[in-house]
C-alpha positions in Angstrom: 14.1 -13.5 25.0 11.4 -13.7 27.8 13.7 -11.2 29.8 13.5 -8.7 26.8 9.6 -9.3 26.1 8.8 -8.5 29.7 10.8 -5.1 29.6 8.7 -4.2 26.2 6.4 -2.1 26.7 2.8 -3.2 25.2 0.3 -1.0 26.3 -1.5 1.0 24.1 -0.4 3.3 21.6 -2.3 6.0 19.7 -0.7 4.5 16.7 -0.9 0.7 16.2 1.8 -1.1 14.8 0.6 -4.0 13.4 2.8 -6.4 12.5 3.3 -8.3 8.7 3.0 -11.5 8.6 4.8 -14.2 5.8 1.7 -16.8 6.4 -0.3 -18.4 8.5 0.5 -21.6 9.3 0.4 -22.8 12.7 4.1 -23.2 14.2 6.6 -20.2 16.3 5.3 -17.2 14.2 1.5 -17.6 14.1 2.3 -18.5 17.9 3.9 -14.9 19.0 1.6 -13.0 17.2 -0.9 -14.6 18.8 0.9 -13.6 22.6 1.9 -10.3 21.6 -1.5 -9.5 21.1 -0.9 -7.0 18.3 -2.8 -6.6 15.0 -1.9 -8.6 11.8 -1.7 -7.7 8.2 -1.7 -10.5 5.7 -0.8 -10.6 2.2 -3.1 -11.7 -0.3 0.4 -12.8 -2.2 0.4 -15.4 1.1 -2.7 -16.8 0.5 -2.3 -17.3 -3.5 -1.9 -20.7 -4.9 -0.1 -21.5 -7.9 0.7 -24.5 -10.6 3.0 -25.4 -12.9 0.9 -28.0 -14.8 1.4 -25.7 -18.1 5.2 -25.6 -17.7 5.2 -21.9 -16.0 4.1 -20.8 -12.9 0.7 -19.2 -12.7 -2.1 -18.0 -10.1 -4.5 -20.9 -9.6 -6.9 -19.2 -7.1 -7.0 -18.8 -3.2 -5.6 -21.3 -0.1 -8.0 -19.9 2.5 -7.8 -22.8 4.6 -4.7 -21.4 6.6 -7.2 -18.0 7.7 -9.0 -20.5 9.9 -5.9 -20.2 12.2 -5.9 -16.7 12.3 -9.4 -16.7 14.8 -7.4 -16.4 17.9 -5.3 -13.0 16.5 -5.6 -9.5 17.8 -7.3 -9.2 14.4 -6.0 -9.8 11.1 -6.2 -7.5 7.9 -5.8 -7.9 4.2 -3.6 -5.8 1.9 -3.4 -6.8 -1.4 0.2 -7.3 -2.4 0.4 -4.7 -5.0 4.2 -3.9 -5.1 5.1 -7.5 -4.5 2.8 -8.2 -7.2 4.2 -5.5 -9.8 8.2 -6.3 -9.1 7.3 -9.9 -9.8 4.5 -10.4 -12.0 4.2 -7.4 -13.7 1.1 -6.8 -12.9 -1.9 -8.7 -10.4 -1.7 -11.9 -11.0 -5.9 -11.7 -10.1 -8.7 -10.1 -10.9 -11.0 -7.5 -8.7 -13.5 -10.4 -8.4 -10.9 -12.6 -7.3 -9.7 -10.1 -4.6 -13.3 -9.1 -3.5 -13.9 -13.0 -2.9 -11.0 -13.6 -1.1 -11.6 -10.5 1.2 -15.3 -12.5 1.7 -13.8 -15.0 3.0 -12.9 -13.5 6.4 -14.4 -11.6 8.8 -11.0 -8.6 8.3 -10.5 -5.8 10.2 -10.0 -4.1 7.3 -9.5 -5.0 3.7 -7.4 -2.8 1.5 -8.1 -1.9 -2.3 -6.2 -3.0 -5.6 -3.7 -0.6 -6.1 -0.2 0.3 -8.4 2.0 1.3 -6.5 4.7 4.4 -8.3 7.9 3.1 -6.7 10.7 4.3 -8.7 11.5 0.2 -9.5 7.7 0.2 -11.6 7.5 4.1 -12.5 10.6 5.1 -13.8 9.1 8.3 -15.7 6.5 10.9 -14.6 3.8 9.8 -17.0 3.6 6.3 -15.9 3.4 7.7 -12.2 0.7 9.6 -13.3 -1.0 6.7 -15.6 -0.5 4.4 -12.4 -2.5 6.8 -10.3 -5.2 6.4 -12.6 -5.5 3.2 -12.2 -5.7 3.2 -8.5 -8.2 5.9 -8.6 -10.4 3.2 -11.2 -9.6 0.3 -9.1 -10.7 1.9 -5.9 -14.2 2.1 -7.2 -13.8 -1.4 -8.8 -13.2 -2.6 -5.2 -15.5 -0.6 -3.6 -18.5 -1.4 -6.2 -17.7 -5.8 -5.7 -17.7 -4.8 -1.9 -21.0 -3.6 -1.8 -22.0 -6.2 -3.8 -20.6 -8.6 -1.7 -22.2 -7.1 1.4 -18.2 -6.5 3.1 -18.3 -2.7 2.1 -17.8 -1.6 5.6 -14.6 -2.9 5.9 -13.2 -1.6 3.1 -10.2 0.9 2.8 -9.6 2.9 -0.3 -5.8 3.2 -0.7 -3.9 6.4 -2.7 -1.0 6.6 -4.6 1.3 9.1 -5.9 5.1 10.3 -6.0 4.7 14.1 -4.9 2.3 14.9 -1.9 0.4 16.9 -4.4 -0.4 13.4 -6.2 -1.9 12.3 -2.9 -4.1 15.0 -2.5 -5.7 14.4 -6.3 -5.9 11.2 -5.9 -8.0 11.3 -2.4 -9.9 14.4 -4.4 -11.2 11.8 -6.7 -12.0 9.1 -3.9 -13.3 12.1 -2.0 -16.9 10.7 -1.7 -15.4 6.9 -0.8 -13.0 8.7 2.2 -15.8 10.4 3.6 -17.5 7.0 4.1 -15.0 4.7 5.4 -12.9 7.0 7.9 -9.7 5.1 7.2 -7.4 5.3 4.2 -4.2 3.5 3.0 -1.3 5.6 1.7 0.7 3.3 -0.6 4.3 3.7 -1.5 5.5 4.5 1.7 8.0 1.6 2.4 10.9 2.9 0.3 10.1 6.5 0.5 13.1 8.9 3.0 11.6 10.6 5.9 12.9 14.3 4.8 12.6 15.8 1.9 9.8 17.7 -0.1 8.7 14.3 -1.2 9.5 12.6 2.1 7.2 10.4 4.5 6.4 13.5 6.7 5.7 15.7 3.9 2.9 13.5 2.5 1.2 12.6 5.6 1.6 16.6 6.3 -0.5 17.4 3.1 -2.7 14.7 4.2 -3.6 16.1 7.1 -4.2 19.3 5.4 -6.6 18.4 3.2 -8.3 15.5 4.6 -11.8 15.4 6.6 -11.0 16.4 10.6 -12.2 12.3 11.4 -10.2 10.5 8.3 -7.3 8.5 10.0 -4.4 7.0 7.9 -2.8 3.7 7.4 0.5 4.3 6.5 2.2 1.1 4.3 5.6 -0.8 5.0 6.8 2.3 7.6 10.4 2.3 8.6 11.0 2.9 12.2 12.9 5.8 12.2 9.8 7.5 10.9 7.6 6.6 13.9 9.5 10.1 16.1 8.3 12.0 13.6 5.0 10.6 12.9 3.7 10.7 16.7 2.9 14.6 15.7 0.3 13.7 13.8 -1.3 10.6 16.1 -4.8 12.4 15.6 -4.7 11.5 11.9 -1.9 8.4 11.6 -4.2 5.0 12.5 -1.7 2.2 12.0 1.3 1.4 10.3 2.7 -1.8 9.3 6.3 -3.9 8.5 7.6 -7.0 8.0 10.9 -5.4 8.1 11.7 -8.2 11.1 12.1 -10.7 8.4 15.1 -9.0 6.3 16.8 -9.0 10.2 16.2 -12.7 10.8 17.7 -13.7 7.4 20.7 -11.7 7.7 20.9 -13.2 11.2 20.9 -16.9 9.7 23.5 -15.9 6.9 25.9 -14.4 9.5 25.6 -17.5 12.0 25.4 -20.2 9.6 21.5 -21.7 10.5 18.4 -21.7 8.7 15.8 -19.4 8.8 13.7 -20.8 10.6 10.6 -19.8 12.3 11.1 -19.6 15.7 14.4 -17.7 14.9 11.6 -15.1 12.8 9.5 -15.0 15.5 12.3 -14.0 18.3 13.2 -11.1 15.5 9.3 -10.1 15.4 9.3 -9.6 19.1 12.5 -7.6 19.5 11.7 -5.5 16.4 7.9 -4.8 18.1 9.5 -3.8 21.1 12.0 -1.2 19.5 9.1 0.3 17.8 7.0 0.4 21.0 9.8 2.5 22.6 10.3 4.5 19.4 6.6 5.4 20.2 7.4 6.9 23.6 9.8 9.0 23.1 9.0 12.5 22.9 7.7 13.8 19.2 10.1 15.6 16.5 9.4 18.0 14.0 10.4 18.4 11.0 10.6 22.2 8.7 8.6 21.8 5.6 10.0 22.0 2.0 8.5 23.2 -0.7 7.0 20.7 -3.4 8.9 20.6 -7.0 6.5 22.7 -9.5 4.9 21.0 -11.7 6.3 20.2 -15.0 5.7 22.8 -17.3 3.8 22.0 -20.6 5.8 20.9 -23.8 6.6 23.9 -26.1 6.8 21.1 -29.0 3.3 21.0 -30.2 3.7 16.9 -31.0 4.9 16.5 -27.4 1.5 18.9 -26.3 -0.7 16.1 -28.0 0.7 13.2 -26.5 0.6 14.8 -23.0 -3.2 16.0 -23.9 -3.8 12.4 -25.5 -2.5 10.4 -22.1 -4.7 13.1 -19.9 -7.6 12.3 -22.3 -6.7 8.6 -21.8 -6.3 8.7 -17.7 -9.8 10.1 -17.3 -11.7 7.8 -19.2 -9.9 5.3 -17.4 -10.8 7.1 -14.1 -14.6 6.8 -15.0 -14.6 3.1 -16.3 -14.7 3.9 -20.1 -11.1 2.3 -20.7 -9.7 -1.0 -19.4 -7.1 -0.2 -16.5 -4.6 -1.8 -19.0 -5.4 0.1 -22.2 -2.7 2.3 -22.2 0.2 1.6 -24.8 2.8 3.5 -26.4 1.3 2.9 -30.0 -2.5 3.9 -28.6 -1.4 7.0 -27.0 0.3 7.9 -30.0 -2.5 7.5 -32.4 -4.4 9.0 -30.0 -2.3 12.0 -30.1 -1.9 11.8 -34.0 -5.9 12.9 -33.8 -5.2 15.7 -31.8 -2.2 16.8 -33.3 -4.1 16.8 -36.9 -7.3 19.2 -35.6 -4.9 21.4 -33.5 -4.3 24.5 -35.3 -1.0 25.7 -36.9 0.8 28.5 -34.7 
């Protein structure tokens, strides 16, 4: 293993890799991060404490102790769990005030906003992609409002959402005046997403870099390596990205020889996975030809279906501006809601 780190190559990179760490308890894993000297993203899922005194699991606040022994990093930053969060909870387990103090608590590099991610396994339909962005676009400023409050504004990064690289665009449109200030933003949904294709990896950060200010960089969430060939052509706008895609090697590892996981075992994985995506970073760039995104949906020729696509647009923007609870959207509401519309729309 020493062999192998010694041949890896660590200088810098335009594009940081920083690496995801499980926790941060002292032992092997906390130890390598600490010698390979590269940046760390924690989970606010790996800080969370929990109880059972009520017969079911449930969030019972922060264990920040453990961040004390993060000092001696590269840096350490804070993302906030949302997918992890929405496959097994449902939803955040915490609130934005929960999150904001938690983010306090540390001097990050960088702190990422509440988001909802669209993965097809908590989005299965266009509308709730859409109602999802939504509530990214409210939570941002949710975030961004308790971090000015909180006086850790300045580290900060807003994070987008969206399916098509069109949704990307709207949704950094309506953060426009929060990208502007920070000069970093997180694009979520990235981790399951192919490289190719009109909806691909390289098509969104494409549009991105269309659209976005000249000085804006990107950090790009849960990246699989094979992407990093093709994301080196756009190092002027691509920041950081970040995996913990080491982990699912080091347990597959164990299962095929028979051991336990431990973390020494992880760590060696960490090292060899950083250095594959340090030589994946030298290689020359690749390009690849642009598709052209899906259309948009055309609107509903029934006039019932009309209202309840009117009624959830309706709904989405007064969540956008704060007027509606991120979770006031059900089936029932939308339909009453659409019910009002459908009665003062006149007959064709």
């Amino acid at each position: 293993m020493e062999r192998i780190m010694n041949k890896c190559s660590v200088k810098p990179h335009s594009i940081d890799v920083m690496v995801g760490l499980p926790h941060l308890a002292v032992g092997a894993l906390l130890r390598r991060a600490r010698e390979l000297q590269q940046p760390v993203l924690v989970s606010a899922n790996a800080l969370s404490r929990w109880s059972r005194k009520r017969g079911w699991r449930e969030w019972a606040g922060w264990t920040t102790w453990p961040l004390a022994n993060a000092r001696s990093l590269h840096s350490l930053s804070l993302d906030s769990a949302g997918f992890s969060a929405m496959v097994t909870y449902g939803s955040y387990p915490w609130t934005v005030d929960d999150y904001v103090r938690l983010a306090a608590a540390f001097p990050f590099r960088w702190w990422a906003s509440l988001d909802y991610c669209v993965e097809q396994e908590v989005a299965g339909d266009r509308d709730e992609v859409l109602d999802r962005m939504s509530r990214t676009i409210r939570a941002n400023i949710e975030c961004r409002l308790r971090a000015e409050d909180a006086g850790i504004d300045a580290t900060f990064m807003p994070v987008i959402q969206g399916r098509h690289p069109g949704d990307y665009e709207r949704c950094a449109e309506a953060l426009a005046h929060m990208i502007e200030r920070t000069g970093l933003v997180g694009v979520g949904s990235m981790c399951r997403r192919p490289v190719h294709g009109a909806d691909g990896l390289i098509a969104v950060v494409d549009r991105l870099d269309q659209i976005l200010p000249r000085r804006t960089r990107l950090h790009l969430f849960g990246v699989k390596g094979d992407a990093i060939p093709y994301l080196t052509a756009f190092a002027h706008r691509v920041a950081s990205i970040d995996s913990q895609a080491y982990g699912v090697s080091a347990r597959n590892a164990a299962r095929r020889c028979g051991q336990p996981k431990t973390d020494r075992m992880v760590a060696d994985h960490m090292a060899l996975w950083l250095c594959r995506q340090h030589a994946r970073l030298d290689r020359p760039s690749r390009r690849l030809p642009m598709q052209p995104e899906m259309p948009p949906q055309p609107e509903p020729a029934d006039p019932w279906e009309r209202a309840i696509a009117q009624a959830r647009r309706e709904i989405r923007d007064l969540i956008e501006t704060g007027d509606l609870d991120h979770d006031e959207m059900t089936a029932r509401w939308v339909e009453q809601w659409a019910a009002d519309i459908f009665s003062e729309t006149p007959a064709d």
